[in-house]
C-alpha angles and dihedrals in degrees: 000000000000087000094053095046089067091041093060087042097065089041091068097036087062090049106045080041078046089048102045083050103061093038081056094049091050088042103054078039096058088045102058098042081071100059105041077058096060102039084066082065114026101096096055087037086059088050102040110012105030101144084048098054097053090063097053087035083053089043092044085044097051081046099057100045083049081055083047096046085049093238086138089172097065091046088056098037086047095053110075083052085051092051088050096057094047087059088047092058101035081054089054089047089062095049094043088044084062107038080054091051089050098049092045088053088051097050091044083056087049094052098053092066097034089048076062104036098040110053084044084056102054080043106069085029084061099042089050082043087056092037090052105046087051092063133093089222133026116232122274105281103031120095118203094243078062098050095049081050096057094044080050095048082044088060088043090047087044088054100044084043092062092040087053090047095045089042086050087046092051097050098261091121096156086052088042098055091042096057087039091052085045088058098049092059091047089058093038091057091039087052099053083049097055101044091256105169106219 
């Protein structure tokens, strides 16, 4: 009897080891399933849906140290919720992919006109800059602390010029238009200080 006792007790030893076994082997399957899942999408979530993607990246962390704690039942019963939330988030890539592409369709637009506009602008600026610096006495409403300004805001219009120009070059046409419209504010306002006639 005794015998048999002891029998029966490694029976269910092996089961309950057998058991624990297979629900480790779904649950790291389910897992990484998961993963495999968001890694497709990571990269663009990090660019386009980054608030998005610390919450799945917090409920797949919490998942795997539940996987690591062998509470097999909570990774199962969490992963549907997880799946859910990467297709959440690959939902929001795409959305945040076009609305990219848009805004990058509309800047390019932009730029077409300020590439004109701009560099016409620092122009004339430079040439009443010129015009200025060559005479005796500036004209009647601009002090001479003003006018060393302005020459001062033209250097700083010249530079973010040349950043707008290299971030179109390089494909950043929403930051390009941005800078360029930046500019162009700059030299509107610069004009209106130094007599400039539009």
């Amino acid at each position: 009897m005794r015998r048999y006792n002891v029998f029966l007790a490694v029976v269910a030893a092996t089961l309950i080891a057998g058991g624990c076994s297979q629900q480790k082997t779904n649950a790291t399957k389910v897992l990484d399933a998961v993963e495999t899942s968001l890694a497709d999408i990571k990269d663009d979530a990090a660019r386009y849906a980054p608030e998005g993607l610390k919450s799945v990246q917090a409920q797949l962390d919490r998942l795997q140290a539940s996987l690591k704690n062998k509470d097999y039942d909570d990774v199962i019963a969490g992963t549907p919720a997880l799946n859910k939330a990467v297709d959440s988030l690959r939902a929001a890539v795409e959305s945040g992919r076009e609305h990219a592409r848009a805004a990058a369709a509309t800047a390019k637009n932009e730029w077409q006109s300020l590439s004109v506009e701009v560099p016409k602008l620092v122009e004339s600026i430079q040439a009443r800059v010129d015009e200025l610096s060559k005479k005796k006495h500036l004209p009647m409403g601009v002090s001479k602390d003003e006018f060393e300004g302005a020459k001062t805001s033209l250097a700083s219009m010249k530079s973010m010029w040349a950043e707008a120009s290299d971030e179109f070059k390089s494909g950043k046409q929403v930051q390009a238009a941005e800078k360029a419209k930046t500019v162009k504010g700059m030299g509107e306002e610069l004009r209106e200080q130094l007599k400039i006639k539009a």
